[in-house]
N, C-alpha and C positions, 0 to 999 in steps of 0.2 A: 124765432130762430135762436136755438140755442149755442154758446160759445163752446159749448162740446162736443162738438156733430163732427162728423166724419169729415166733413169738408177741412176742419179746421185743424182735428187730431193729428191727421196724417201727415201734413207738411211741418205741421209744428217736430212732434216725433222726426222726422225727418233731419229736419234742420237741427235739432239736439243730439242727434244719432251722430252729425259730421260735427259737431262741440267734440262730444264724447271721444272720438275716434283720432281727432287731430291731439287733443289734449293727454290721451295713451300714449302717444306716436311721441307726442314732446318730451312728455314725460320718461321717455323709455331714453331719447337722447341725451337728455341731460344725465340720466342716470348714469351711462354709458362714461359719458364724460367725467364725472365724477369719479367713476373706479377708475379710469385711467389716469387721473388728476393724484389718486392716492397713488395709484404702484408707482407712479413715475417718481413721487415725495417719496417712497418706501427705497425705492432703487439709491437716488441719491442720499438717502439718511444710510444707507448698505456701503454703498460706495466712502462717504465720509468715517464712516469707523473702519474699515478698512486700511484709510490712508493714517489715520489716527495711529492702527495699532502700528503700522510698519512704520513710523518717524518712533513712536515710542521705542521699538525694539532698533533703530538706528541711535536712540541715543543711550540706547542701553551700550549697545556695542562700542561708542566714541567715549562713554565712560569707564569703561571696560580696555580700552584702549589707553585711554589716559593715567589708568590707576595703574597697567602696566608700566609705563614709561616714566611714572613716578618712581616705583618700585626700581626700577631696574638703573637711575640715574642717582 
């Protein structure tokens, strides 16, 4: 009896065939999760310079303000 006969191929094959197919399947969710792991990191890094630039341009304006008021007292 050899250990590569038909009897033994097939469910072996079989059983590796549902490795194979679960471990795509995993593989493809994690992936998944990961791009959405970054856009969400990209959004919020979007979102923070955003708020960056508009305090920056508010303290533009408050010194902008203040240098008139020096000016003018």
């Amino acid at each position: 009896m050899d250990i590569w006969s038909t009897g033994t191929i097939i469910p072996l094959a079989a059983f590796v065939m549902v490795i194979v197919i679960v471990a795509i399947a995993t593989f493809g969710k994690t992936r998944e999760k990961e791009l959405a792991a970054h856009r969400e990191l990209r959004l919020r890094e979007m979102e923070h310079e955003r708020k960056m630039k508009e305090m920056e341009i508010e303290k533009a304006k408050l010194e902008l303000d203040r240098m008139r008021l020096g000016k003018s007292a």
